[in-house]
C-alpha positions as CSV (number, residue, x, y, z in Angstrom):
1,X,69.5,-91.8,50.2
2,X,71.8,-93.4,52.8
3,X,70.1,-96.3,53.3
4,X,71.2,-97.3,49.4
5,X,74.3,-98.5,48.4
6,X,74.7,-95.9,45.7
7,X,73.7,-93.2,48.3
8,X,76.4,-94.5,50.6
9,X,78.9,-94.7,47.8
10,X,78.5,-91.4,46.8
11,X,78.9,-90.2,50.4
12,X,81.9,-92.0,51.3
13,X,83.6,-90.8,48.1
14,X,83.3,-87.9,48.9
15,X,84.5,-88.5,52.5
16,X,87.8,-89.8,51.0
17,X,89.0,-87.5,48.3
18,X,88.3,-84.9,51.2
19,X,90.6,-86.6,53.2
20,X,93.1,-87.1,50.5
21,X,92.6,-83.3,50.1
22,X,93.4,-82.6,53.9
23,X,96.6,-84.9,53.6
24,X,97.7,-82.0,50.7
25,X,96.0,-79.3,52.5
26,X,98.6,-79.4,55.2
27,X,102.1,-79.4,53.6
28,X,101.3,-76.8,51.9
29,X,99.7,-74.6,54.3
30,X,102.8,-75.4,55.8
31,X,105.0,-74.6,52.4
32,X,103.2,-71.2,51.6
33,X,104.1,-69.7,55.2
34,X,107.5,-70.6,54.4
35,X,107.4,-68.5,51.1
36,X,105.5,-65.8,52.8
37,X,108.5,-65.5,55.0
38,X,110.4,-65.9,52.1
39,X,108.6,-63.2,50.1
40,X,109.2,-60.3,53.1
41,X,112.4,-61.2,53.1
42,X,113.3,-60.7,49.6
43,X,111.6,-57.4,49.7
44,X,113.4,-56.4,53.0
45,X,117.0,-57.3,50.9
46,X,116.0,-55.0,48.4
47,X,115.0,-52.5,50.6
48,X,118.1,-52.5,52.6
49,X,120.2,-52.4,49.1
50,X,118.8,-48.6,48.8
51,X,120.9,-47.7,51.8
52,X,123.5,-49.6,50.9
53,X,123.5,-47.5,47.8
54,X,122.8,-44.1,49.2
55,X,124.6,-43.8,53.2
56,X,121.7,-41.1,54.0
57,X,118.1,-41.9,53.0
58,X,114.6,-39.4,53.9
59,X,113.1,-40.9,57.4
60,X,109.9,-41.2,55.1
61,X,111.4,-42.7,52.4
62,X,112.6,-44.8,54.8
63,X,109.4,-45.1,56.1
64,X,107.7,-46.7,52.6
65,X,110.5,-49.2,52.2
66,X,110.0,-50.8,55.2
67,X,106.1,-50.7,54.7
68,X,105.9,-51.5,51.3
69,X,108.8,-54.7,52.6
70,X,105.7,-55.6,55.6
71,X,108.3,-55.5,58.5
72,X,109.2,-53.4,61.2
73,X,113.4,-53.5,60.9
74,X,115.6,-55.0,58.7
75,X,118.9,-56.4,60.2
76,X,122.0,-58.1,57.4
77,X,124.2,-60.1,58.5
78,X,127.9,-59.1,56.1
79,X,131.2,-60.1,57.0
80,X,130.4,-61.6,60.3
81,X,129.1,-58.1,61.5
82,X,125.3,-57.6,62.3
83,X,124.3,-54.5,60.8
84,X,120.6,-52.8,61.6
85,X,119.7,-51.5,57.8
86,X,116.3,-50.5,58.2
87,X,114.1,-50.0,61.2
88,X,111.1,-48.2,62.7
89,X,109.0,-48.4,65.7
90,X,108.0,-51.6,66.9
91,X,105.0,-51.8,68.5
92,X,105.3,-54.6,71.3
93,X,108.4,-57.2,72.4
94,X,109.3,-60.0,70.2
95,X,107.7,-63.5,71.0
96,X,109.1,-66.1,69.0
97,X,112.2,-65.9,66.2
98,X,112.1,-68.2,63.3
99,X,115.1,-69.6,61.3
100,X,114.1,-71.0,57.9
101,X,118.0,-71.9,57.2
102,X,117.5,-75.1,59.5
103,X,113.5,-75.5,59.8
104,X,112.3,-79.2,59.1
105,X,109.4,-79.8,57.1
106,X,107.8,-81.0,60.4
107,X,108.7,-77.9,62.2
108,X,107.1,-75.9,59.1
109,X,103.5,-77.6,59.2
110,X,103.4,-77.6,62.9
111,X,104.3,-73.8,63.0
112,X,102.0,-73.2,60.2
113,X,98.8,-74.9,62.1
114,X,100.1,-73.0,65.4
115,X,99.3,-69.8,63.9
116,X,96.0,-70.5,62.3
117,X,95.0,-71.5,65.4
118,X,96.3,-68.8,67.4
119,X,94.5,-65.8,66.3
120,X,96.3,-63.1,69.1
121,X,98.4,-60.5,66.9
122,X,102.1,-60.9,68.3
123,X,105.7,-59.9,66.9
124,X,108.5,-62.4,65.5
125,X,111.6,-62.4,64.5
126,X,112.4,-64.2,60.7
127,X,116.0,-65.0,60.2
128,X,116.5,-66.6,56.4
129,X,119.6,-66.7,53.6
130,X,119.7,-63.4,51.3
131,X,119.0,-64.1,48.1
132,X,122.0,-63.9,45.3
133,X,124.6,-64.1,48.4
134,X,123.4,-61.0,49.3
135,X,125.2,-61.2,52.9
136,X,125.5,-64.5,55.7
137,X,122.0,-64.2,57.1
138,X,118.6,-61.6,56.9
139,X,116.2,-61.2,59.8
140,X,113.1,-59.0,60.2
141,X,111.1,-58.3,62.3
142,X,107.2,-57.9,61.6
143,X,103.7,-59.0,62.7
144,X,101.6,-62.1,62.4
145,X,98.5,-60.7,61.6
146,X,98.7,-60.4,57.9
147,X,100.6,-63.6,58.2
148,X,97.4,-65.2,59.6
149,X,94.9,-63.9,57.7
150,X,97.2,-64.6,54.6
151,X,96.9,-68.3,55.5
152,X,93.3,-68.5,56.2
153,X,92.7,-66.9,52.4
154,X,94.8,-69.5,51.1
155,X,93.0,-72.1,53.4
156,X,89.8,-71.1,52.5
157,X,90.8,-71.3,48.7
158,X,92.1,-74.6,49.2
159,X,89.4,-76.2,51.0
160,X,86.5,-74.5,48.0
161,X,88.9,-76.6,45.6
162,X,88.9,-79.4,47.4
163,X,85.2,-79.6,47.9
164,X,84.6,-78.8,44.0
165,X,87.1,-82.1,43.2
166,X,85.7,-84.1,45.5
167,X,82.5,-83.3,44.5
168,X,83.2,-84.4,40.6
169,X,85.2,-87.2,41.4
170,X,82.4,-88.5,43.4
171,X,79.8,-87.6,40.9
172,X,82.6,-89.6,38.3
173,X,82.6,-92.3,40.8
174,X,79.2,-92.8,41.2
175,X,78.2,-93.1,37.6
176,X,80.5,-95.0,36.9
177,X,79.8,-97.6,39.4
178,X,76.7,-97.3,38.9
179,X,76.9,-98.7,35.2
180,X,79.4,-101.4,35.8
181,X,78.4,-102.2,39.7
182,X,75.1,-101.1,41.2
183,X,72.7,-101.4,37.7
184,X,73.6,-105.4,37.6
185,X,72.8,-105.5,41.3
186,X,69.2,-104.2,40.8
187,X,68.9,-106.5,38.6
188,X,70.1,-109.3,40.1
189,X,67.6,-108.2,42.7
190,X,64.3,-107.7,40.8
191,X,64.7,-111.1,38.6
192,X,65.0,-112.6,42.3
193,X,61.6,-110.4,43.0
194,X,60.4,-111.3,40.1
195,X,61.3,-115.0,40.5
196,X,60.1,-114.9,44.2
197,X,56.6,-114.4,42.9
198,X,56.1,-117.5,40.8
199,X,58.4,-119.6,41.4
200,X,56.7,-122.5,39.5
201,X,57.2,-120.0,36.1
202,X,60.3,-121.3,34.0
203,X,60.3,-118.1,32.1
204,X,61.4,-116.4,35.5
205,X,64.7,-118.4,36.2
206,X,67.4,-115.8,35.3
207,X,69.2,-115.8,32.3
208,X,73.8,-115.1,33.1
209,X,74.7,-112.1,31.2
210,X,76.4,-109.9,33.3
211,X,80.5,-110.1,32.0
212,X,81.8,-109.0,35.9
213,X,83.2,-112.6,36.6
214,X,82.4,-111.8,40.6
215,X,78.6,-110.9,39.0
216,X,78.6,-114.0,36.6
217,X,79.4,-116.1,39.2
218,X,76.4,-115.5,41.6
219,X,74.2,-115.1,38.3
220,X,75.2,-118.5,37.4
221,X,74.9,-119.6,40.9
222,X,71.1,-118.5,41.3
223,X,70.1,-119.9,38.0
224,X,71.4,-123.3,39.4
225,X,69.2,-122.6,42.9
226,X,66.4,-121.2,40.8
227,X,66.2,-124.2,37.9
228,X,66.4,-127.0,40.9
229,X,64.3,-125.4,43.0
230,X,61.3,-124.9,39.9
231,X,62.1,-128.5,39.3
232,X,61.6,-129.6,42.7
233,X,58.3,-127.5,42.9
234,X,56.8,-129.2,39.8
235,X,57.6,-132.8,40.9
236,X,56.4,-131.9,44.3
237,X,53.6,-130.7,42.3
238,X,53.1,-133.9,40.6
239,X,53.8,-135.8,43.8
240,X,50.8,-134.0,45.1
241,X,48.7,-134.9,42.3
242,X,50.2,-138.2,42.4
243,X,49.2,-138.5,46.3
244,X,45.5,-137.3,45.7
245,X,45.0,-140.0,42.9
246,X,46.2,-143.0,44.7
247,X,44.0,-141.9,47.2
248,X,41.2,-142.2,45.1
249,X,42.2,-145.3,44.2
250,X,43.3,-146.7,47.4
251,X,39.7,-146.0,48.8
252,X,37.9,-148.3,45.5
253,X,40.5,-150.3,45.7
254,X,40.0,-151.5,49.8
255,X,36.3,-152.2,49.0
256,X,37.2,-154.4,46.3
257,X,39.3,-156.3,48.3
258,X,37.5,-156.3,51.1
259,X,35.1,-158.1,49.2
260,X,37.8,-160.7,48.0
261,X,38.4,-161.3,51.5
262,X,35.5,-162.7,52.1
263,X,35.6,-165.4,49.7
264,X,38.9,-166.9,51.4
265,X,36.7,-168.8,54.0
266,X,34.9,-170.3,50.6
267,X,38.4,-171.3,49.5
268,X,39.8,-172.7,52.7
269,X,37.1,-175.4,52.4
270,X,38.6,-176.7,49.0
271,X,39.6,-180.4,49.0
272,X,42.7,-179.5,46.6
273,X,46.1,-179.6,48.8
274,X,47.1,-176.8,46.7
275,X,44.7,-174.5,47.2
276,X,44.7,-175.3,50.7
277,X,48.2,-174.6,51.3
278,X,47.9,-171.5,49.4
279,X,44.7,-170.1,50.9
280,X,46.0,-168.4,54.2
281,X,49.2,-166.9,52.0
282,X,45.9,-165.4,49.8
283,X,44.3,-164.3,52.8
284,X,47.5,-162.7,54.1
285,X,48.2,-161.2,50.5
286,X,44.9,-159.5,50.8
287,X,44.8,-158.6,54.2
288,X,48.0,-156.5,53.9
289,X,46.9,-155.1,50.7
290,X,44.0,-153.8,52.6
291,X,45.8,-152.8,55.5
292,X,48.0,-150.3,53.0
293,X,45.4,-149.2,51.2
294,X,43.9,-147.7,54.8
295,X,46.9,-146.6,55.5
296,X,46.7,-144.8,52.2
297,X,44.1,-143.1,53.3
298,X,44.5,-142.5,57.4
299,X,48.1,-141.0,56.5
300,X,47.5,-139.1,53.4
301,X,50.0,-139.1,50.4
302,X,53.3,-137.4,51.9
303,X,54.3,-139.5,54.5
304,X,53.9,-143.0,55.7
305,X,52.5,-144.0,59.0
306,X,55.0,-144.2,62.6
307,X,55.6,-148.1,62.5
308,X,53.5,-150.4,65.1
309,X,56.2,-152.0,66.9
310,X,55.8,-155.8,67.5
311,X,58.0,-159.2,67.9
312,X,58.4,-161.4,64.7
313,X,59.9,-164.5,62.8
314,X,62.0,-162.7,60.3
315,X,62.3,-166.1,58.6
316,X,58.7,-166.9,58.1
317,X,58.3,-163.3,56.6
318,X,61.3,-163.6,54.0
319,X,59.5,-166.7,53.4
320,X,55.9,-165.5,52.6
321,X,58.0,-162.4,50.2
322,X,59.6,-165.5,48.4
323,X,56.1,-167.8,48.1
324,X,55.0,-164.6,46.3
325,X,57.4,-163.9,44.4
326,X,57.9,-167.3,43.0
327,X,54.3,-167.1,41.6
328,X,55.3,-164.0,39.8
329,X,57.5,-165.7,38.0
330,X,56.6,-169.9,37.9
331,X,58.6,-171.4,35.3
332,X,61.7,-168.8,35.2
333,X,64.9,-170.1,36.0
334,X,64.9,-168.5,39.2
335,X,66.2,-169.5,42.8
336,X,65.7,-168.0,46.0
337,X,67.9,-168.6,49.3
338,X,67.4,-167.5,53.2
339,X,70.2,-167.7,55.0
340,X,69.4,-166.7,58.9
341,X,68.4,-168.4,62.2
342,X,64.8,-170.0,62.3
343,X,64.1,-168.5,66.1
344,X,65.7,-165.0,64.4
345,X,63.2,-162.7,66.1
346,X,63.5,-158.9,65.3
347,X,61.3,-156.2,66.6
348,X,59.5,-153.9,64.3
349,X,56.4,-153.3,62.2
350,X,55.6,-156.4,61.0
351,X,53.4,-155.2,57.8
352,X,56.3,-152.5,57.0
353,X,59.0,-154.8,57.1
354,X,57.2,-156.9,54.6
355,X,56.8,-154.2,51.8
356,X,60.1,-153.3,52.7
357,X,61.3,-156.9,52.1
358,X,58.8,-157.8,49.1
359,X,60.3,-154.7,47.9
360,X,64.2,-155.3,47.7
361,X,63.3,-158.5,46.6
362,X,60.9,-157.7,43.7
363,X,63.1,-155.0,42.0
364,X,66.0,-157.9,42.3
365,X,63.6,-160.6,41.2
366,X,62.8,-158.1,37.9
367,X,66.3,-156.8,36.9
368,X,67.4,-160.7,36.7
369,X,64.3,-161.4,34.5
370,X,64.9,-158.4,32.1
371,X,68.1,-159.6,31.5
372,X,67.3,-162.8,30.3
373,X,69.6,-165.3,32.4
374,X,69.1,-167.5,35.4
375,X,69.9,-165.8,38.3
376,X,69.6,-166.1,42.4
377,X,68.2,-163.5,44.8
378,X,69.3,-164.4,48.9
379,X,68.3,-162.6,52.0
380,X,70.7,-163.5,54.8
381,X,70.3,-161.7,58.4
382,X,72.0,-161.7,61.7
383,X,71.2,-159.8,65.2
384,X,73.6,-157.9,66.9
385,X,74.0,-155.8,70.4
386,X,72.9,-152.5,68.7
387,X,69.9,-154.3,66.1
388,X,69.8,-156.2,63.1
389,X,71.4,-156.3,60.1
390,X,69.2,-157.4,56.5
391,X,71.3,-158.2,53.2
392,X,69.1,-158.6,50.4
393,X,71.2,-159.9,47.1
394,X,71.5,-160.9,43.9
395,X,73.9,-161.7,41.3
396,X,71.8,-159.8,38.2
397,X,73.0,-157.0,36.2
398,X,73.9,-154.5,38.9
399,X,72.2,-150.9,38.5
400,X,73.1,-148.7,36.0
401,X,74.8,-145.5,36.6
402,X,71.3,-143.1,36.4
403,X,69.8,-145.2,38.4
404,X,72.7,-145.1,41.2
405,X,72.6,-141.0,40.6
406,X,68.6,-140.7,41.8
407,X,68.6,-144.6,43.3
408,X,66.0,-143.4,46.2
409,X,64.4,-140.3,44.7
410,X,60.6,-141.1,43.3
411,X,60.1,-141.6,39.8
412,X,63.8,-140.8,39.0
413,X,65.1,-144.3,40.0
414,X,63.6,-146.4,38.1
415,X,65.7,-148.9,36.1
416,X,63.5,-150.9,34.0
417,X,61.1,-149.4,31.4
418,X,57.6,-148.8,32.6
419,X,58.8,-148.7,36.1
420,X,57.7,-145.9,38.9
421,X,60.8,-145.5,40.4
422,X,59.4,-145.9,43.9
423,X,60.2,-148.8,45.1
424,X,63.4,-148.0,46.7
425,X,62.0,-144.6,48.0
426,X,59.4,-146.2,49.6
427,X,61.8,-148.9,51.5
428,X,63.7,-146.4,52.6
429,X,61.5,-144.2,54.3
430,X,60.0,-147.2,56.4
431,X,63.7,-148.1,57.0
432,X,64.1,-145.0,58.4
433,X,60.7,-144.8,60.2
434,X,62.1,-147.2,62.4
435,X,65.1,-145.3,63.4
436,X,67.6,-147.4,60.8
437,X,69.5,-146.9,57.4
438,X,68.7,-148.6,53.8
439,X,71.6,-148.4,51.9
440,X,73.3,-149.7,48.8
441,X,76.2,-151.8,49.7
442,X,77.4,-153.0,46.4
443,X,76.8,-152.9,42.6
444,X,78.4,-154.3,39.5
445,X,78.4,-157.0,36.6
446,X,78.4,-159.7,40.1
447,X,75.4,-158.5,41.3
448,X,73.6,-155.8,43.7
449,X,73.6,-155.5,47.4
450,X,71.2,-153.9,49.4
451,X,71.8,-153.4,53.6
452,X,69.4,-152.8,56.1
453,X,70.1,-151.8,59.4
454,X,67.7,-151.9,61.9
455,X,68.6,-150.7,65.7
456,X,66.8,-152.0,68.4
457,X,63.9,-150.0,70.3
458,X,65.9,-149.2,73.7
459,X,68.5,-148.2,71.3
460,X,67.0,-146.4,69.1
461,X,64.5,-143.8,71.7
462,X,67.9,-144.1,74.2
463,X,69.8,-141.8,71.1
């Protein structure tokens, strides 16, 4: 029971009223001493009016009044004379005189706690204001013990009420918390149970409902977490499939162009000029189609391979993405510019770097064709102390706003129809393979621009 909320709600409510009792209980232990006091005085007065009335009285009589009164003596105080009225037989010497004419309301509780406490029978004195001006002053004197066990019967009775409020209020408290508190709670909890165990299972995500706004609020805030993250598991999912089908592919696919590759030394010995300029860019084409397609399947579908570091002409490689892409597109009013040193060596994976390339290049070379103008894509690049920086431009369309939103998430990037979306993706995890950052510099009506930053290998293992 105290290991649940509601248990420990109930437990603590009742902890508090009972202290909230206890703050009550106190003042007026402390207030119904006072009127005990009050009480024997009263009846002392009266008492001491019969022999006012009558000079003589029967030592019995006598006797009753002052029992029936609860003291021992009864002393008035009448025109600044102390007169002894009534008085018998005191059993033992005074201990302690209290005045109620000037007693604080401190001096009353802590009095009043003094004598619970002290349970040895003793003698006091009571001094306190007749009633109906019935002289200056009235003291008595009389014993503690019926005082005492007056105010643990009144204690006791206190404390039985307490506990029987405290014990409905919490009862109150607790169902009513309950309903408006702990019932959303649970289920809060066993939709996140429930959820837990399918996640994949849209019918699962939780539905808001609860009108708390501090309850809303997190309801709202786990159907967010649960819808993105059943979305996330379904397109990881599909990536999955996605991965194990490209595999499959990738593996017919390298025998087929394994074959191809062998009829390149066939085509090298061709007399045309074209064919023979073109031939090694074939051979190349084919050999780093075959190359990914092991990769493909050596690496598996999640993740690309670490990059094989080597040292490079960066021109001659923007040069063989360009070659390529102008056959792609022979006839289209369509320029490409390099702008970099010729001896511009940079160190990296040479194969990467060219899909990487090929890629920035082809989605640029495909957004200017889709809009129908003439258009020019340029790669400029420049070394630096820390690396290399790649620009890869164009002055086409510029991206359109869903497109910037998911610009290097698979399959959600995608700008032109029919389109995979993974180009970009793809760039950027062999960008950052190699320890650097692909990111989109600019976009607009003027064109796109893509930077890629590539650090050095000291650099890079030195971080």
């Amino acid at each position: 029971m105290f290991n649940s909320l509601s248990g420990r709600v109930l437990v603590l409510t009742i902890v508090f009223v009972m202290m909230a009792e206890v703050l009550i209980f106190v003042p007026s232990v402390a207030s119904f001493r006072e009127d005990f006091f009050r009480g024997h005085l009263e009846r002392a007065q009266i008492a001491s009016l019969t022999l006012l009335a009558n000079d003589m009285l029967d030592p019995a009589l006598e006797s009753e009044l002052l029992t029936n009164a609860g003291v021992y003596n009864v002393v008035l105080h009448r025109d600044e004379t102390r007169q002894l009225v009534l008085s018998s037989e005191i059993p033992a010497m005074v201990e302690h005189t209290f005045d109620l004419r000037e007693a604080s309301a401190l001096t009353l509780i802590i009095d009043a706690l003094a004598r619970i406490a002290n349970p040895d029978p003793e003698i006091i004195r009571v001094i306190g204001i007749p009633v109906r001006e019935g002289g200056l002053a009235i003291e008595v004197t009389m014993s503690t013990t019926p005082l005492r066990a007056a105010l643990i019967d009144y204690g006791l009775n206190i404390l039985a009420l307490s506990l029987v409020i405290s014990i409905i209020t919490a009862g109150l408290l607790f169902l009513a918390m309950r309903r408006l508190l702990l019932s959303p709670i649970q289920k809060l909890v066993r939709n996140m149970q429930a959820y837990a165990a399918a996640p994949d299972d849209a019918r699962r995500i939780i539905t808001p409902s609860t009108s708390a706004r501090e309850l809303r609020l997190a309801e709202e805030a786990l159907h967010a977490l649960q819808t993105d993250l059943t979305h996330s598991l379904k397109q990881r999912e599909r990536l999955a499939q996605l991965g194990e089908a490209v595999a499959k592919i990738s593996h017919d696919l390298r025998n087929i162009l394994t074959s191809a590759q062998l009829f390149t030394d066939r085509i090298e010995s061709s007399e045309d000029p074209t064919v023979r300029r073109l031939a090694p860019k074939l051979e190349n084409s084919i050999r780093r189609a075959v190359t990914l397609c092991e990769n493909t399947l050596s690496f598996g579908k999640a993740q690309e391979p670490a990059p094989n570091l080597s040292n490079f002409s960066l021109a001659e490689l923007v040069n063989d993405v360009f070659e390529g892409e102008r056959l792609a597109n022979e006839g289209y009013a369509l320029s490409y510019r390099a702008e970099m040193p010729d001896d511009l060596t940079i160190s990296a994976d040479n194969e990467q770097m060219f899909r990487v390339i090929a890629n920035l290049v082809r989605n640029a070379r495909q957004a200017i064709v889709a809009s129908g103008t003439p258009g020019e894509i340029g790669v400029t690049a420049k070394a630096h102390d820390a690396g290399w920086t790649i620009t890869v431009s164009d002055n086409g369309p510029g991206l359109p706003p869903k497109a910037q939103e998911h610009l290097f998430q698979p399959f959600q990037g995608n700008v032109r129809k029919g389109g995979a979306g993974l180009g970009l993706a793809i760039a950027q995890e062999l960008v950052k393979g190699h320890g650097g950052e692909l990111s989109l510099l600019s976009t607009g009506d003027e064109g796109t621009r893509f930077g890629v930053e590539l650090p050095r290998p000291e650099a890079h293992f030195s971080k």
